[in-house]
C-alpha positions in Angstrom: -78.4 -19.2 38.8 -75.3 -17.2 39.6 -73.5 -14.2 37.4 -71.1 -17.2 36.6 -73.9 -19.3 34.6 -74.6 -15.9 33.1 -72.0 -14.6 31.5 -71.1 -18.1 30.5 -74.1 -18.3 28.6 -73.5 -14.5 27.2 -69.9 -15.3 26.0 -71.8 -18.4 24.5 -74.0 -16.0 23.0 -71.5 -13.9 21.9 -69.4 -16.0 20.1 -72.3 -17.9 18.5 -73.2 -14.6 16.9 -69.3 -14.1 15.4 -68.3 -11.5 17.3 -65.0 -13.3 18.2 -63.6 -14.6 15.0 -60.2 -14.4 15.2 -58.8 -16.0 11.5 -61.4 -16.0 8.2 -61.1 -20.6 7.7 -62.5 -21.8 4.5 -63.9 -24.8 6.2 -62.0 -27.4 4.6 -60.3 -30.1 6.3 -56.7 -31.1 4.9 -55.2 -34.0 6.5 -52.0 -35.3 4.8 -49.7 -38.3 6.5 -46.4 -37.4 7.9 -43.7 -39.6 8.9 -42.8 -39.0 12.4 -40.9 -41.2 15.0 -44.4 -42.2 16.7 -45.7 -43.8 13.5 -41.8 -46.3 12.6 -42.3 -49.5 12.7 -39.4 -50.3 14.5 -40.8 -48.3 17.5 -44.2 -50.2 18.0 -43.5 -52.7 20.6 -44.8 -56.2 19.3 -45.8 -59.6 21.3 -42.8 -61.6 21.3 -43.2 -65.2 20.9 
């Protein structure tokens, strides 16, 4: 193995044991819809007949 595979595998490591928690997350998942442009219904192309 090359020092690539290894200091993959020691950032893997590293960050496995916490050391690079950047933001304390509650480990809840919120998902809420929002009305954007994407989800009109006049945008979504339809099969004409």
């Amino acid at each position: 193995m090359n020092n690539e595979v290894f200091a993959a595998i020691a950032m893997a490591l590293h960050d496995d044991q916490g050391y690079n928690m950047h933001d304390g997350e509650s480990g809840r998942l919120t998902i809420t819809q929002k009305d954007t442009e994407w989800a009109s219904k006049q945008a979504k192309m339809t099969k004409v007949q």
